[in-house]
N, C-alpha and C positions, 0 to 999 in steps of 0.2 A: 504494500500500500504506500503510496508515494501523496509525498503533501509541502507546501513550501513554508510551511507553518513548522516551526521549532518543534521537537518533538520530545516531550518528558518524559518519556517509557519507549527503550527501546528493546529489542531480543531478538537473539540471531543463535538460530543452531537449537536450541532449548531442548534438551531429550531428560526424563525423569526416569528411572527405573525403582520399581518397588521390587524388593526381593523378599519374602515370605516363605518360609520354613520349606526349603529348599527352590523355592519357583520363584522368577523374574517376572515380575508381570510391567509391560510399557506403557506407562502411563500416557507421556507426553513425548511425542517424537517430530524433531526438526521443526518445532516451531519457532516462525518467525510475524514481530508483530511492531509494529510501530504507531506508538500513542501520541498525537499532537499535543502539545499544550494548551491547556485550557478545555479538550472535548469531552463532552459524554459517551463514553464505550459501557455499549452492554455486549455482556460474551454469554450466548446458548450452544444450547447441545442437548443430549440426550444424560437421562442419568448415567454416571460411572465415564463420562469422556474428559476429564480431566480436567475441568474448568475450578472447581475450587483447590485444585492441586497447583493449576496455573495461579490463582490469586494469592497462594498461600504461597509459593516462590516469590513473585513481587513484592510482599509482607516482610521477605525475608524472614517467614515463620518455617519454610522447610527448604533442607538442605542436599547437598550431594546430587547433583544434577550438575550437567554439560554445558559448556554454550554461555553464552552471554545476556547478563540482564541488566540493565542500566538502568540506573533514575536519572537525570537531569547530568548524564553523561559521565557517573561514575556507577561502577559496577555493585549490584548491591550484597552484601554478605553478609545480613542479617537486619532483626528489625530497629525501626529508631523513628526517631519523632516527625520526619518526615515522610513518614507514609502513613496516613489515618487508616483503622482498622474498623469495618462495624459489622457484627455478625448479624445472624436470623432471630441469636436469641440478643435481649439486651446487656446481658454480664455485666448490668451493674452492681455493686456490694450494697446489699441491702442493709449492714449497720452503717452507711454514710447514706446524710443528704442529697439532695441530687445537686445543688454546689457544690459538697465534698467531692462527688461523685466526676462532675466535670474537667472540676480542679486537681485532681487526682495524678494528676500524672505532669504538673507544667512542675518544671525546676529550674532554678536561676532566675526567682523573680521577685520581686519585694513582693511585699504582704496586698501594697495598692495595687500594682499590676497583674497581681493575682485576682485581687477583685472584678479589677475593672474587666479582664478577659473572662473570665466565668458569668460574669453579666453581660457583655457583649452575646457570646454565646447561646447562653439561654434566651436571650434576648429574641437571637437572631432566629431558632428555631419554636417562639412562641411558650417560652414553658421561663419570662420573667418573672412570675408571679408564684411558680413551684419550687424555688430553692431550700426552701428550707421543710418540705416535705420529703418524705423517703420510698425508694423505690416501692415499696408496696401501699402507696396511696396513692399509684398513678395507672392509668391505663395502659393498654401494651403498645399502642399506637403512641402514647405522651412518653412512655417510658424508654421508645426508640426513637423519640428525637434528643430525649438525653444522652443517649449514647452516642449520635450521629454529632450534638454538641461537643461531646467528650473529645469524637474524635477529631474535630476541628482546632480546637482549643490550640492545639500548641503549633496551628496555622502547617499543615505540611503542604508540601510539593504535591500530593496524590491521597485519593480518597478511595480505598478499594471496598466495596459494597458486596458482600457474600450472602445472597439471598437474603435481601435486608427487612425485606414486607412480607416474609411467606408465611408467618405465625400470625398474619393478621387478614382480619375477616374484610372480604368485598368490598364494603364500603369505607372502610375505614384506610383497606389498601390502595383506594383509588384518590382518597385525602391525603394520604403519606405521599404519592407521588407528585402529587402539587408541588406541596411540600419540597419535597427533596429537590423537585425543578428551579422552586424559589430560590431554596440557599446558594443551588451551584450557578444559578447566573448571579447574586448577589457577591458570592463568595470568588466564584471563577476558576475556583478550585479545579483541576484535572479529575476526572472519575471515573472509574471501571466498578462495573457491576454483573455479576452473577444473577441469572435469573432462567426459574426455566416459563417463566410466564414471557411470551413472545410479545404480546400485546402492551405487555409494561416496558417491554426494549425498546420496540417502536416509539414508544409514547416519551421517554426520556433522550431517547439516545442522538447523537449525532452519527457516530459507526455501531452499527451490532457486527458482530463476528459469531460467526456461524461453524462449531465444531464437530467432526465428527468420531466414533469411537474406534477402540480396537487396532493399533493406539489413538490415543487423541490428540488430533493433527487440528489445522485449521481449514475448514472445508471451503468456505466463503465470507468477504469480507462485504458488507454492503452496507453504503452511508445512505443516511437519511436525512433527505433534502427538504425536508415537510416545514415547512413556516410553526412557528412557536404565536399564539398557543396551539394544538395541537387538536384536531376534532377526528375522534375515535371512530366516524362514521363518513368519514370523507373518502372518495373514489381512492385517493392518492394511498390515502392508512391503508383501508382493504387490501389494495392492489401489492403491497410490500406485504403486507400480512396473509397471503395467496402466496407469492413469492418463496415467504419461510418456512411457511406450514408444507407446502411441494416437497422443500428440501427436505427435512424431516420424513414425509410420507419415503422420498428414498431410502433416507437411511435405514428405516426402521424394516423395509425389504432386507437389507443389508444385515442388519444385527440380531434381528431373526432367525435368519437364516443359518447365520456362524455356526458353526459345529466344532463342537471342545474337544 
């Protein structure tokens, strides 16, 4: 994928190998992927093709793999304050507040710049008013904008999203993606996300990437040129969303069919 836009995630070669009580199993082979600065990337696939295998190497939560990964043109070798993390669940510590909670993880900062960024934060994802409440007086839709705050807080270069709305109901996951639209054009933030909901790809994303299994390669890359805001019912939506759902209907001839 070629773009004249600076690119803040780049990966070249990428092959992951699980090895398990005597068996290799390939996770990820010869992936190659370049993230613009500042876009929204959602990555699909099928379950088991290695898409939170691939987000959890950019996290630099897992290791021993091939090839090259870069953030912002240095190779990454583990995690650090410059890659925001937000899971499916919210992992916040429910004996701290959801200030404590936000606050959590900034160091090197006076007492007031502490402040002032935990309230910027909260601020920014609508939950000013719940600091001093604790994760179990919140809802799971308010309880994953604290974490999505958490993980902004100490401002990184990259915002990786691991099925970040799956725990939450229809309508409240169709709120959270506003949401999450808002902050990343306020914030500007670079964002890769996991999803295997197609229609929440479309509906965020700038590029989806499209994976396929056995191993998990990248199968297709296809940007999304749709005007912001986005209408779910538009010829343009459908027609991408025909597009994806195709590819899928192949693969699933494909992985079907595999014989072990």
């Amino acid at each position: 994928m070629s773009n004249s836009k600076t690119n803040e995630l780049e990966i070249r070669g990428l092959n992951k190998v699980f090895n398990t009580n005597g068996l290799s199993v390939v996770a990820l082979e010869n992936v190659e992927l370049n993230v613009p600065k500042g876009v929204f990337m959602s990555i699909v696939g099928t379950s088991g093709c290695g898409k939170t295998t691939l987000l959890r190497i950019i996290a630099g939560l897992e290791g021993e793999f091939s090839g090259k990964v870069k953030l912002d043109g240095v190779q990454i070798e583990g995690p650090g304050v410059d890659k925001g993390v937000v899971f499916q669940e919210h992992r916040l510590l429910p004996w701290l507040s959801i200030e404590e909670n936000v606050g959590f993880g900034l160091i090197n900062h006076s007492d007031s710049d502490r402040t002032e960024l935990v309230n910027r934060y909260l601020n920014l994802v609508g939950l000013g008013k719940f600091g001093k409440a604790y994760p179990g007086q919140l809802s799971g839709g308010m309880a994953q904008r604290a974490a999505i705050a958490r993980a902004l807080v100490n401002r990184p270069k990259i915002l990786l999203l691991d099925e970040p709305l799956g725990a939450l109901d229809t309508l409240t996951r169709m709120y959270m993606q506003n949401e999450i639209e808002k902050i990343w054009k306020e914030e500007k933030t670079t964002m890769v996300m996991v999803t295997h909901d197609v229609e929440e790809a479309i509906y965020l994303s700038d590029i989806l990437v499209l994976m396929s299994c056995r191993p998990g390669r990248i199968k297709k890359i296809i940007p999304i040129p749709l005007a912001r805001p986005r209408n779910r019912e538009s010829q343009d939506f459908v027609e991408i969303k025909k597009e994806i759902l195709a590819e899928f209907q192949l693969q699933a001839k494909d992985y079907f069919s595999y014989e072990i």
